[in-house]
N, CA, C and O atoms as CSV, one atom per row, in Angstrom:
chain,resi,resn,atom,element,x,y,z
A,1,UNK,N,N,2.803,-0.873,-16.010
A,1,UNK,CA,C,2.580,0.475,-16.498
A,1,UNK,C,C,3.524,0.753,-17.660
A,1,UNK,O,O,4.676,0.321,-17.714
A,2,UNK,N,N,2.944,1.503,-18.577
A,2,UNK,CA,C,3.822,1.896,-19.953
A,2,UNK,C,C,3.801,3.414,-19.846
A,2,UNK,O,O,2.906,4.240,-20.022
A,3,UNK,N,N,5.107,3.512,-19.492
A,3,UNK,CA,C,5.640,5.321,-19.844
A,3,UNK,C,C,5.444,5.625,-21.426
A,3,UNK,O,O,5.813,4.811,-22.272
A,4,UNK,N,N,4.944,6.636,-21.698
A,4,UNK,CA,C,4.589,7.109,-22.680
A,4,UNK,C,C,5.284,8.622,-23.423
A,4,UNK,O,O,4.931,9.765,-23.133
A,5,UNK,N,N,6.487,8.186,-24.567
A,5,UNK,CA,C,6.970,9.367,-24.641
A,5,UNK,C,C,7.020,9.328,-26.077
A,5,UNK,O,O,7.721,8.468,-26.612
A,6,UNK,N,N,6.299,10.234,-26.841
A,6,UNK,CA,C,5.921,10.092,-28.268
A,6,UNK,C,C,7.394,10.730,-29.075
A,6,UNK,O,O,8.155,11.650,-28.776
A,7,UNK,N,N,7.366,9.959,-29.984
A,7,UNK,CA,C,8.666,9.876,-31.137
A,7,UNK,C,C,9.153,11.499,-31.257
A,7,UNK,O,O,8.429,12.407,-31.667
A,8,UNK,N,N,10.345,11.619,-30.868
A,8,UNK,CA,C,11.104,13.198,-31.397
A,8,UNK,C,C,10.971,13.509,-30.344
A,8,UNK,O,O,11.797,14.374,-30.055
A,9,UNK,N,N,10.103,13.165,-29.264
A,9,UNK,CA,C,10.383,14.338,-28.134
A,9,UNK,C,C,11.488,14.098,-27.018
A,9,UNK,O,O,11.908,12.962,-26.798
A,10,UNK,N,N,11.968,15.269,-26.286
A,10,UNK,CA,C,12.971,15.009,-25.302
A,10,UNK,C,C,12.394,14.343,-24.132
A,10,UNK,O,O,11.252,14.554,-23.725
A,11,UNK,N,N,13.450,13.321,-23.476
A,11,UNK,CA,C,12.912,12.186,-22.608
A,11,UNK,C,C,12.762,13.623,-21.217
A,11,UNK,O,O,13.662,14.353,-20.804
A,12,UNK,N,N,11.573,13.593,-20.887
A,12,UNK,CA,C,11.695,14.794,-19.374
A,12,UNK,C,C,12.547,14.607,-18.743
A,12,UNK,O,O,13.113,13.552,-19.032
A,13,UNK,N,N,13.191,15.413,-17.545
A,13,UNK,CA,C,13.863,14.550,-16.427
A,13,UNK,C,C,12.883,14.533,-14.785
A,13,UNK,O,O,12.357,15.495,-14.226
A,14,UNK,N,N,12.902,13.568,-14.499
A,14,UNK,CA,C,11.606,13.770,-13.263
A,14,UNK,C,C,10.814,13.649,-13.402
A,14,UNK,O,O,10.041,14.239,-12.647
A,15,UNK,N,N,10.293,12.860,-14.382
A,15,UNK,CA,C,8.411,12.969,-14.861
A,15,UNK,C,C,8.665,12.174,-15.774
A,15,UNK,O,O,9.735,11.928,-16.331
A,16,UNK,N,N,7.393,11.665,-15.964
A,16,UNK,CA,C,6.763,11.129,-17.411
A,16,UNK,C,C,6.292,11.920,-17.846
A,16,UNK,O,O,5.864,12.793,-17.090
A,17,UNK,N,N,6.067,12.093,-19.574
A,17,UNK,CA,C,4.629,12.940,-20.275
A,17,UNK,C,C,3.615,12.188,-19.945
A,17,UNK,O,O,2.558,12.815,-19.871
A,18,UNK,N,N,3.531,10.694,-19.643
A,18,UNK,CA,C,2.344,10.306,-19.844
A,18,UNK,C,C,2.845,8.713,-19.203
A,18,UNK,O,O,3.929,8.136,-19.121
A,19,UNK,N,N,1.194,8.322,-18.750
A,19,UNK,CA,C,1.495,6.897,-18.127
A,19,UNK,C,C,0.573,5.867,-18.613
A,19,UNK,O,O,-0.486,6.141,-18.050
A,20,UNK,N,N,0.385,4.809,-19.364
A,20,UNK,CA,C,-1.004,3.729,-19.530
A,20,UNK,C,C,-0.653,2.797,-18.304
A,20,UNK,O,O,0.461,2.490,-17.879
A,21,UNK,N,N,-2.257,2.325,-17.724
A,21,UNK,CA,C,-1.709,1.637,-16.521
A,21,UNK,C,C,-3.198,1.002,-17.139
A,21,UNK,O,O,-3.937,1.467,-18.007
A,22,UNK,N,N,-3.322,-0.342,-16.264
A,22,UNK,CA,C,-4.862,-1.540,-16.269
A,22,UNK,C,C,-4.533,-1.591,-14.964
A,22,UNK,O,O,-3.369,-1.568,-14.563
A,23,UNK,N,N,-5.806,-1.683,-14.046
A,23,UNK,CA,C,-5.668,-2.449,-12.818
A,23,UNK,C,C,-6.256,-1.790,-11.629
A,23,UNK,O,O,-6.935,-0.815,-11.951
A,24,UNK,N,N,-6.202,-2.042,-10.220
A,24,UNK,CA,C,-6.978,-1.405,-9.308
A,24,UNK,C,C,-6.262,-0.043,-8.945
A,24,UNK,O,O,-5.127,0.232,-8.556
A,25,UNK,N,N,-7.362,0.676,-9.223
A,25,UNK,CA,C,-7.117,2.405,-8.868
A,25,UNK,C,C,-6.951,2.557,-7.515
A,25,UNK,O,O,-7.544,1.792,-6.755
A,26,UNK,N,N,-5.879,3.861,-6.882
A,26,UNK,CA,C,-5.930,3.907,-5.519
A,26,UNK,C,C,-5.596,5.406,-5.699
A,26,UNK,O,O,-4.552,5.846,-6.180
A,27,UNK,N,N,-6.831,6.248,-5.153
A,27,UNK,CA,C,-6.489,7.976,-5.260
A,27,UNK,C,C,-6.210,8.218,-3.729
A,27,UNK,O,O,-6.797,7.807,-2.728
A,28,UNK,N,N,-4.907,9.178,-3.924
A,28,UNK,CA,C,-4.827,9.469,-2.204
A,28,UNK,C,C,-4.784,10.892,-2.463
A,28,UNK,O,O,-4.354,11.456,-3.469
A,29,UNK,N,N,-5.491,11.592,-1.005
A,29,UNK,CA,C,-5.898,12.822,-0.722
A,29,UNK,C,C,-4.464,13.336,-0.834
A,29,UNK,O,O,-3.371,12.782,-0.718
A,30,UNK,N,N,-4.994,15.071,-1.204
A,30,UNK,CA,C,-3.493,15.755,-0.768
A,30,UNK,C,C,-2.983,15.864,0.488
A,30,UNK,O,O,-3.546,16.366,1.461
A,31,UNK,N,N,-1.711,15.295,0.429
A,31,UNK,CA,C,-1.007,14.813,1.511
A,31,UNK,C,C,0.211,16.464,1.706
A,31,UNK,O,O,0.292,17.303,0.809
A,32,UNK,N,N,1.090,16.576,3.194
A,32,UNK,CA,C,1.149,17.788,3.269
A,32,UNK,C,C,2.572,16.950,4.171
A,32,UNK,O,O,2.606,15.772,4.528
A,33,UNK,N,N,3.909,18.272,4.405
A,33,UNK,CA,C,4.736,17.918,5.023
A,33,UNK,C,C,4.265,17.703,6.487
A,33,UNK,O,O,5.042,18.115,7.348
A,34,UNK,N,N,3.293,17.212,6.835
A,34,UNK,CA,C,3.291,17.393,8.649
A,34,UNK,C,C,4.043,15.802,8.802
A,34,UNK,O,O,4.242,15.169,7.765
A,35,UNK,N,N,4.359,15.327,9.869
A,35,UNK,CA,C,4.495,14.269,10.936
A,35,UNK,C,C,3.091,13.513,10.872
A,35,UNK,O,O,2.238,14.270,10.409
A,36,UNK,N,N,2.569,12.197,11.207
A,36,UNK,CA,C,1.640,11.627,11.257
A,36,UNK,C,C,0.526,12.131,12.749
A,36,UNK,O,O,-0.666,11.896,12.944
A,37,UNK,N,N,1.455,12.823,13.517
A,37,UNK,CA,C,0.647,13.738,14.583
A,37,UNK,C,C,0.597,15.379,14.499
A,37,UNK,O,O,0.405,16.141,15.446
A,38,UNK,N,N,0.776,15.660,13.386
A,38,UNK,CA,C,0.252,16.212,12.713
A,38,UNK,C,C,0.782,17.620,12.983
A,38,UNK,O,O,-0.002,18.567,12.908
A,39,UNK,N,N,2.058,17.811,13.291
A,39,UNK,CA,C,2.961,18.901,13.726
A,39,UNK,C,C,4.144,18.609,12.615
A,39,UNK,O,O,4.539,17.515,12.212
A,40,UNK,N,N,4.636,20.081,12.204
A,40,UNK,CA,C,5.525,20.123,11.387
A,40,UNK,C,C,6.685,19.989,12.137
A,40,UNK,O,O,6.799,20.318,13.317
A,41,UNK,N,N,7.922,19.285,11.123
A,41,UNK,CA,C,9.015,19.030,11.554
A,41,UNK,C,C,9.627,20.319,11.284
A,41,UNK,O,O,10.220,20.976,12.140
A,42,UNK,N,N,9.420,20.769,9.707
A,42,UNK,CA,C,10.368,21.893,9.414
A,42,UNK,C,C,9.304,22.859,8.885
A,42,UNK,O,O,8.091,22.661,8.952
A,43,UNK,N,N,9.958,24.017,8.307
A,43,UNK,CA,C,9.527,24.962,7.587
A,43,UNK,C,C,9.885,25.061,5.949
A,43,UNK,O,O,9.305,25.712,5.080
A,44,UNK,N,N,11.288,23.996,5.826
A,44,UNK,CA,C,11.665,24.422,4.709
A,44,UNK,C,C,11.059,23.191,3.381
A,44,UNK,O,O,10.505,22.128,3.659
A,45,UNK,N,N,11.306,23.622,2.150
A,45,UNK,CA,C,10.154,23.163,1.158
A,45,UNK,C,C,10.848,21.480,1.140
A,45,UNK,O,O,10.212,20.426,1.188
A,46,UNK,N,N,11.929,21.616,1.079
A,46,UNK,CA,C,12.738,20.219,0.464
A,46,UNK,C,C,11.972,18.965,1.570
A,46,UNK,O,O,11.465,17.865,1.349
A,47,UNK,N,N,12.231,19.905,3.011
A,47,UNK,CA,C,12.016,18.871,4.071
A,47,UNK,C,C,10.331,18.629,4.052
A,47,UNK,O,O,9.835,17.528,4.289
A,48,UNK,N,N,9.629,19.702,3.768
A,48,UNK,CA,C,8.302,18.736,3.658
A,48,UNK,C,C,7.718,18.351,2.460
A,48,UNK,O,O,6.595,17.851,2.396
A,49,UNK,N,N,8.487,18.580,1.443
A,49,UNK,CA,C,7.942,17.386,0.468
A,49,UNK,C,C,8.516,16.248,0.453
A,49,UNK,O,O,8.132,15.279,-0.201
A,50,UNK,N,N,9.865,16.309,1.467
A,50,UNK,CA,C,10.298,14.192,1.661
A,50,UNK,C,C,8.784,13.817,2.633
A,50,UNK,O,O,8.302,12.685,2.620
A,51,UNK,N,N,8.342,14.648,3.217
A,51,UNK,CA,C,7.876,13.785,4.794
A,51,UNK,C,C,6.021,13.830,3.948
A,51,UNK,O,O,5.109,13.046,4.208
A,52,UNK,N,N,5.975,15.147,2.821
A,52,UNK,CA,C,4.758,14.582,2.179
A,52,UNK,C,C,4.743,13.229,1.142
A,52,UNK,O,O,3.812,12.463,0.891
A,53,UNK,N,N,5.919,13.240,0.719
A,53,UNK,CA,C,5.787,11.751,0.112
A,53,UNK,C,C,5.926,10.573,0.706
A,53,UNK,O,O,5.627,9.584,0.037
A,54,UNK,N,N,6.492,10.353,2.340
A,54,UNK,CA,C,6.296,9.308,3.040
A,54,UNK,C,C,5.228,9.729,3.541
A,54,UNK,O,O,4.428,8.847,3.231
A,55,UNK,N,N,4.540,10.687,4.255
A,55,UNK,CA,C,2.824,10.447,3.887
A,55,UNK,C,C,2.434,9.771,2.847
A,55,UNK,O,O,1.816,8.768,3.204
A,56,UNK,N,N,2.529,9.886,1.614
A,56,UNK,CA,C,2.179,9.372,0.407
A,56,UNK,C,C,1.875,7.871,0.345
A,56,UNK,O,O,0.855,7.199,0.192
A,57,UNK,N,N,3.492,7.563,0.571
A,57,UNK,CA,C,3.871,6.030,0.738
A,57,UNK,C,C,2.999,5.280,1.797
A,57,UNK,O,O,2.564,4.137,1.659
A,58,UNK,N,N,2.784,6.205,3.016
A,58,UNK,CA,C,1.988,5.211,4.119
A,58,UNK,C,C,1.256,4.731,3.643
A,58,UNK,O,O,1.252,3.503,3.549
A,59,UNK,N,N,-0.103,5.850,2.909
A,59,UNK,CA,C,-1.320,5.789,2.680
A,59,UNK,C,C,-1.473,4.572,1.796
A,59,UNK,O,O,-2.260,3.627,1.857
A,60,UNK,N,N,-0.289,4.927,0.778
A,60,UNK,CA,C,-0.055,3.497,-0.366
A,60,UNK,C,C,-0.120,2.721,-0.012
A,60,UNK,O,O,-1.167,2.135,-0.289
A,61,UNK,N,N,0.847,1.998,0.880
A,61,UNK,CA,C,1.073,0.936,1.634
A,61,UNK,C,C,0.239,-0.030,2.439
A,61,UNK,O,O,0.366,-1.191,2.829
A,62,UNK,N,N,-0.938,1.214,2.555
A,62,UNK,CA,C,-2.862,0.555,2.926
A,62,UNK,C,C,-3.280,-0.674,1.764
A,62,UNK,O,O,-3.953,-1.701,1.852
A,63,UNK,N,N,-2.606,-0.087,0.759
A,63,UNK,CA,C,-3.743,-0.916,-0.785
A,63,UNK,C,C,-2.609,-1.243,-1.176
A,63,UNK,O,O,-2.138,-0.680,-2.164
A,64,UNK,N,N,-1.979,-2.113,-0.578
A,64,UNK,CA,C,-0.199,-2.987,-1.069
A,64,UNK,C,C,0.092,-2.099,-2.330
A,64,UNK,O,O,0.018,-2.467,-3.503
A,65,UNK,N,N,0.456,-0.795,-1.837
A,65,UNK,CA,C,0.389,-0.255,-3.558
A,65,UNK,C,C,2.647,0.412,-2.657
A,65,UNK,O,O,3.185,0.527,-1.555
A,66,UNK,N,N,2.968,0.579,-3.987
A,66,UNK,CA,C,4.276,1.035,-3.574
A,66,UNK,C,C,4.780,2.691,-4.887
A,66,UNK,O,O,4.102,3.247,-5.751
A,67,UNK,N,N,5.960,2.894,-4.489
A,67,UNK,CA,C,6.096,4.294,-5.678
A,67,UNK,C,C,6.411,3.473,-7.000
A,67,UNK,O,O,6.592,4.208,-7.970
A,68,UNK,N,N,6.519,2.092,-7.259
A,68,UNK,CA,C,6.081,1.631,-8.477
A,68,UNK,C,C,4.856,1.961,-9.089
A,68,UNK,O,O,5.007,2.439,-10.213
A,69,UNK,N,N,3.644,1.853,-8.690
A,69,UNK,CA,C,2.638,2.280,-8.825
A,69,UNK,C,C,1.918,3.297,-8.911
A,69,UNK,O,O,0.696,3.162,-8.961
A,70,UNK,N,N,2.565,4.664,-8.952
A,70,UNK,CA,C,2.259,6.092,-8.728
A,70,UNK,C,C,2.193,6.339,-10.529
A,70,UNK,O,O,3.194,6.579,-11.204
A,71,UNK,N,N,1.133,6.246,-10.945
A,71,UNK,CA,C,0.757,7.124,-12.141
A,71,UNK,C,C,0.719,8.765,-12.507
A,71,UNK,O,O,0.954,9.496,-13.469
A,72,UNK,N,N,0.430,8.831,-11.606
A,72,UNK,CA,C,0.138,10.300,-11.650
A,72,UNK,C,C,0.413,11.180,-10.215
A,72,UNK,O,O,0.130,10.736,-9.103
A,73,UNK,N,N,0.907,12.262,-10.418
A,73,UNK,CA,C,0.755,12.931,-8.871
A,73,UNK,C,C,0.751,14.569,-9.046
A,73,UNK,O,O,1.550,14.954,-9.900
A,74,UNK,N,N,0.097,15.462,-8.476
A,74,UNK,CA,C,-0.577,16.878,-8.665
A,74,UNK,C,C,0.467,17.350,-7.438
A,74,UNK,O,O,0.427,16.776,-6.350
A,75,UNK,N,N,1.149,18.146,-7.633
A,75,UNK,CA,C,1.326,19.279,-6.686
A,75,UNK,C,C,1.581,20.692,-6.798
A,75,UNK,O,O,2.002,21.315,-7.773
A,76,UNK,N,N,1.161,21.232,-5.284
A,76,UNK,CA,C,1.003,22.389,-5.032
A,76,UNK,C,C,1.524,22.790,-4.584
A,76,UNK,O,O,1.682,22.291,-3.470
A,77,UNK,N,N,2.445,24.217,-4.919
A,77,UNK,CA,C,3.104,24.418,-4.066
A,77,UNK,C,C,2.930,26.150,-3.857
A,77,UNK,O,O,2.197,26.758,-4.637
A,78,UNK,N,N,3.631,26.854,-2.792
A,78,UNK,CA,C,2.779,27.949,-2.723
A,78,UNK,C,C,3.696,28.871,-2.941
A,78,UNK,O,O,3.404,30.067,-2.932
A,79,UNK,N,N,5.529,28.206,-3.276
A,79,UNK,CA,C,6.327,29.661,-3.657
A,79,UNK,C,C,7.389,28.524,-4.942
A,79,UNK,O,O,8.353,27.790,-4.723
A,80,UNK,N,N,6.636,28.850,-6.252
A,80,UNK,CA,C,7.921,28.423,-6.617
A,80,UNK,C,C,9.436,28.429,-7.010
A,80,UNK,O,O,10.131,27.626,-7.632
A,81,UNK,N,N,9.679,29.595,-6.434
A,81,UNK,CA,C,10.910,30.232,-6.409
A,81,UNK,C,C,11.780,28.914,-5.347
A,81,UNK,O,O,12.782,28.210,-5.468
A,82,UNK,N,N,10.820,29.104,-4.430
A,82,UNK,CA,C,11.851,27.967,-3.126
A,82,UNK,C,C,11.151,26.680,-3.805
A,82,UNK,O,O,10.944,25.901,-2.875
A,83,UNK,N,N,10.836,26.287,-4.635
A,83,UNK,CA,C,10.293,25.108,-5.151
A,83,UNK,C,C,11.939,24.661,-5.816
A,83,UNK,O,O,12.720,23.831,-5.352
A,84,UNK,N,N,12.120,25.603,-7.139
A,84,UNK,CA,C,13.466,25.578,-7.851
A,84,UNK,C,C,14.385,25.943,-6.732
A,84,UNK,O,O,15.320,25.144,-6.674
A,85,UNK,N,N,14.426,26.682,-6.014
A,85,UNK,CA,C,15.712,26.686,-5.572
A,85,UNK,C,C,16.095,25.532,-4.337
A,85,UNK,O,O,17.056,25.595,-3.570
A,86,UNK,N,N,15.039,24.469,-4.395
A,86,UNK,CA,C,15.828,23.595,-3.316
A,86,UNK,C,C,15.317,21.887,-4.428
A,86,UNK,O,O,14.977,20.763,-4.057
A,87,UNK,N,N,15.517,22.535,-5.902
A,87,UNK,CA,C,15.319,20.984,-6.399
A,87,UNK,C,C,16.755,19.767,-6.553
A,87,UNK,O,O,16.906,18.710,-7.166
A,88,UNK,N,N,17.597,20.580,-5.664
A,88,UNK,CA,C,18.832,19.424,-5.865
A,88,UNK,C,C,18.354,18.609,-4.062
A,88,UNK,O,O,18.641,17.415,-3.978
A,89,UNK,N,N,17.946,19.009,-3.282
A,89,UNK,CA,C,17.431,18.542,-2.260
A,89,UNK,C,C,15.980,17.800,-2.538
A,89,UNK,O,O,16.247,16.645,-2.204
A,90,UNK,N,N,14.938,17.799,-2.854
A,90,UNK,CA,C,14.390,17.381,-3.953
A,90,UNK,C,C,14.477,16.582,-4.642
A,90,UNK,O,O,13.664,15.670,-4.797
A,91,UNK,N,N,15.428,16.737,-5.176
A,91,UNK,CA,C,15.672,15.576,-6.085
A,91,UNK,C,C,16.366,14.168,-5.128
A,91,UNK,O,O,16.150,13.012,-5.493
A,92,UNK,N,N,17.358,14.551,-3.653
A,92,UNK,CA,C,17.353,13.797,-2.890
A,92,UNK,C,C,16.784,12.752,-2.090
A,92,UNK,O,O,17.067,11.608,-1.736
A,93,UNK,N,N,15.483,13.960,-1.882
A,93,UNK,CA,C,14.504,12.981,-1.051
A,93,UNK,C,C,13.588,12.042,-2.400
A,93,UNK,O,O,13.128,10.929,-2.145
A,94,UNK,N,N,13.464,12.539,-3.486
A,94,UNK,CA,C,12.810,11.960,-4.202
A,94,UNK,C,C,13.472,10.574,-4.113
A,94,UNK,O,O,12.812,9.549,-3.944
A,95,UNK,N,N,14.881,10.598,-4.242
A,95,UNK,CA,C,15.245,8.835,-4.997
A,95,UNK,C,C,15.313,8.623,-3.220
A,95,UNK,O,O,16.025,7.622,-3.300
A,96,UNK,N,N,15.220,8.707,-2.488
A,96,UNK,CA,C,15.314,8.588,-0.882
A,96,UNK,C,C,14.062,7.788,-1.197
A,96,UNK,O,O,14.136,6.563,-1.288
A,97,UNK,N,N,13.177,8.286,-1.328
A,97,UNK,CA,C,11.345,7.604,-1.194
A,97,UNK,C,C,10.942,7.263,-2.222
A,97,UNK,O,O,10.234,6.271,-2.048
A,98,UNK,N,N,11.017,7.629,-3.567
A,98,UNK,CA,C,10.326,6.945,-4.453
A,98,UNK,C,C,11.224,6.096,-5.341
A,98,UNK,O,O,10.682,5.108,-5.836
A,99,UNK,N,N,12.598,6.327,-5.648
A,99,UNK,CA,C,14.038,5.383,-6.168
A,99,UNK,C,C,13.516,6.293,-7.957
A,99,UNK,O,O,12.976,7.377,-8.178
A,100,UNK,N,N,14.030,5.160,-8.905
A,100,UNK,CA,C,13.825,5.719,-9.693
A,100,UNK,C,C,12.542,5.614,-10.716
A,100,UNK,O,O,12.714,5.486,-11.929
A,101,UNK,N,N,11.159,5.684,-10.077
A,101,UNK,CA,C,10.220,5.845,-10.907
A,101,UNK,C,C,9.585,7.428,-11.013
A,101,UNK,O,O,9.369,8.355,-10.231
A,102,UNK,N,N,9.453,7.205,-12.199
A,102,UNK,CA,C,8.659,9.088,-12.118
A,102,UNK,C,C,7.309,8.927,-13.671
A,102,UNK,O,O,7.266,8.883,-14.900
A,103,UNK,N,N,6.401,8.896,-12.408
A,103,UNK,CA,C,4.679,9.185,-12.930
A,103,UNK,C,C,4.918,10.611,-14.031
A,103,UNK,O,O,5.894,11.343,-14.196
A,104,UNK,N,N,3.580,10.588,-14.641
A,104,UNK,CA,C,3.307,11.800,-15.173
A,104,UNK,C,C,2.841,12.852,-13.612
A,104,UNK,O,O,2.046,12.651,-12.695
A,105,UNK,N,N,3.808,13.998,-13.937
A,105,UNK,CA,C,3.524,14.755,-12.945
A,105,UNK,C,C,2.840,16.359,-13.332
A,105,UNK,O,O,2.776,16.686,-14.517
A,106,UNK,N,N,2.435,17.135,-12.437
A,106,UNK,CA,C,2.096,18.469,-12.628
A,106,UNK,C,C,2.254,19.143,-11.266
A,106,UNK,O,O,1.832,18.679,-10.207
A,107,UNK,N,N,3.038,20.513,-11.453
A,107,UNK,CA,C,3.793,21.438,-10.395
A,107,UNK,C,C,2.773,22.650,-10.611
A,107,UNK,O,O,2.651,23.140,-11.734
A,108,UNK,N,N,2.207,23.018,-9.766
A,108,UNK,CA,C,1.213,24.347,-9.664
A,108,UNK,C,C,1.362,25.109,-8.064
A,108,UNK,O,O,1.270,24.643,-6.928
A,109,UNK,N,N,1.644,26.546,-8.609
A,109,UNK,CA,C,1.809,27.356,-7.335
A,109,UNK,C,C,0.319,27.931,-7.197
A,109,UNK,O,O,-0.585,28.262,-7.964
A,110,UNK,N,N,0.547,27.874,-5.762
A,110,UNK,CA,C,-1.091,28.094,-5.243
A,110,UNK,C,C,-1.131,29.060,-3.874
A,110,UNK,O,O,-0.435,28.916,-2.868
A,111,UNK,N,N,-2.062,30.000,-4.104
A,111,UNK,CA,C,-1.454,31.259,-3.224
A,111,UNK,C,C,-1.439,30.790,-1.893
A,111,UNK,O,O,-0.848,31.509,-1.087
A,112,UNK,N,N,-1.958,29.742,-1.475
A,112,UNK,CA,C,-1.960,29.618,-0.215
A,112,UNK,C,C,-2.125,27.885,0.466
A,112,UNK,O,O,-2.588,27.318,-0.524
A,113,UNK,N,N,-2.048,27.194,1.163
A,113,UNK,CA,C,-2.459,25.943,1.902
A,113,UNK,C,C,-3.766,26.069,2.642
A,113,UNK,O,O,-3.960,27.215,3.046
A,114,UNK,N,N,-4.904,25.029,2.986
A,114,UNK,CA,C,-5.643,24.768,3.862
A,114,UNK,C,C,-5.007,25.155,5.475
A,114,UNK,O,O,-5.577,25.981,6.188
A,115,UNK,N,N,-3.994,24.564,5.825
A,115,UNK,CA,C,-2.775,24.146,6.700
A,115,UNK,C,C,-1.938,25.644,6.638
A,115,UNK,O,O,-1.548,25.863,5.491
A,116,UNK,N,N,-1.706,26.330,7.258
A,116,UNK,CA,C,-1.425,27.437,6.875
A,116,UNK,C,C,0.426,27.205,6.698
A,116,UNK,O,O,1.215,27.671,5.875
A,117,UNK,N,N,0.607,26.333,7.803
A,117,UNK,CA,C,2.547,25.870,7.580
A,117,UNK,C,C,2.898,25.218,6.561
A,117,UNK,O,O,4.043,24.985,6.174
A,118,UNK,N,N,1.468,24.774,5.907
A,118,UNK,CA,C,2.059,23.740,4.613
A,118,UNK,C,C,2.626,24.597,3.551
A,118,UNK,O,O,2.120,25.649,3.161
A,119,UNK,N,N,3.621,24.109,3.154
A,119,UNK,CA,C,4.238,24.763,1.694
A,119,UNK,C,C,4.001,23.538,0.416
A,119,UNK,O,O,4.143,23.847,-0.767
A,120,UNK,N,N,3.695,22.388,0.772
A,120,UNK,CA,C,3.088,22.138,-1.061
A,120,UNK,C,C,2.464,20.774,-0.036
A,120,UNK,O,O,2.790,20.146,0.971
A,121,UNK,N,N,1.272,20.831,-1.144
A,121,UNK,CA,C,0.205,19.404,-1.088
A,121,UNK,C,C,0.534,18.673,-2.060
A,121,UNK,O,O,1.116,19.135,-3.041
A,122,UNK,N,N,0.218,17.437,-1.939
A,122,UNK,CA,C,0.984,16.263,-3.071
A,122,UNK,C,C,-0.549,15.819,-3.359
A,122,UNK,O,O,-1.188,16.074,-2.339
A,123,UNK,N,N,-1.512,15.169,-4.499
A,123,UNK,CA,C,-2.054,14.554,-5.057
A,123,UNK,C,C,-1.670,13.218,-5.981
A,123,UNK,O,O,-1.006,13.133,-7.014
A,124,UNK,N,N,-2.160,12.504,-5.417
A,124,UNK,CA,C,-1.682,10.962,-5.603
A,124,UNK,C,C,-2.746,10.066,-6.302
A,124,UNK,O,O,-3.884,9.951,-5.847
A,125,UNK,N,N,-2.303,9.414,-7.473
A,125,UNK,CA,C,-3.166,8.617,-8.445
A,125,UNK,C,C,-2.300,7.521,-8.795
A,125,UNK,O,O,-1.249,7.734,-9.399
A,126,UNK,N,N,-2.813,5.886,-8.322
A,126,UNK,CA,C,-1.823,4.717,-8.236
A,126,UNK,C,C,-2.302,4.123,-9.310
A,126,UNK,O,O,-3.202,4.674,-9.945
A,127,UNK,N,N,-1.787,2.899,-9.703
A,127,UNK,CA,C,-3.128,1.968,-10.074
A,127,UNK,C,C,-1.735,0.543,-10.057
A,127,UNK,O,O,-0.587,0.557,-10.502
A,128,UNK,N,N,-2.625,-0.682,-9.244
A,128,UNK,CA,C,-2.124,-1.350,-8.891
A,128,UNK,C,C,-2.079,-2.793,-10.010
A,128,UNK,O,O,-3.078,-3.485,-9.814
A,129,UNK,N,N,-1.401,-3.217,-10.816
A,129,UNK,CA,C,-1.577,-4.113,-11.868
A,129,UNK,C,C,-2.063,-5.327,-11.612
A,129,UNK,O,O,-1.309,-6.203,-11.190
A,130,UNK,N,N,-3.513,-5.584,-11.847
A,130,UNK,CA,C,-4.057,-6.750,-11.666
A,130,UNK,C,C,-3.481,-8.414,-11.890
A,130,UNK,O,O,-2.839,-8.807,-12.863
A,131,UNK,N,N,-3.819,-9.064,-10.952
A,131,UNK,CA,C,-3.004,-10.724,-10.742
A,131,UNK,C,C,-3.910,-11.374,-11.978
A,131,UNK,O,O,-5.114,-11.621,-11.908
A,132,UNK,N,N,-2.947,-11.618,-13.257
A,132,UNK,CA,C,-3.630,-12.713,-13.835
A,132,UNK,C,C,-3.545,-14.377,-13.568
A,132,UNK,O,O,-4.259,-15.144,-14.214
């Protein structure tokens, strides 16, 4: 994959602007802080976006795909006030689960969850670099 950051601009922190990838695509559903049985551990935002991105990772881990491979990822979140105010925790679990790669991303507050305990859904777009 080639990070993509056009001449003059500031390098983001946490994101790519942009990603070129070749190879087998792997889209995973929006994934949510629950437990794999499907009960929340916590309430608070930091703790279920670590446990939505090891959701993330499981699903990956189906199509030998890893957070090398994360092109892209959509999330939702439903207060972003507690979004910013717990991004140094955040930023914890991030290098906790994904180390240091960062896809082109997008942060959108959304009045509400499917899941009514969920506080942000993750959208996941891989693509796995084909064996020549």
């Amino acid at each position: 994959m080639q990070t993509l950051l056009p001449e003059g601009w500031p390098r983001p922190s946490g994101y790519a602007n942009g990603i070129a990838a070749e190879g087998r695509q792997v889209y995973v559903a929006g994934q949510i802080g629950w437990l794999p049985d499907g009960e929340f551990a916590t309430d608070e935002m930091a703790g279920q976006i670590e446990q939505a991105l090891k959701n993330t990772m499981a699903v990956l881990a189906e199509a030998g795909a890893g957070p090398e491979h994360i092109a892209r990822m959509t999330w939702y979140v439903t207060d972003c006030d507690a979004y910013l105010d717990a991004l140094k925790d955040i930023g914890a679990a991030w290098r906790d689960t994904m180390g240091r790669n960062y896809p082109a991303m997008a942060v959108v507050q959304v009045v509400r969850l499917v899941e009514r305990r969920a506080l942000v859904e993750i959208e996941t777009t891989a693509v796995i670099p084909s064996a020549d």
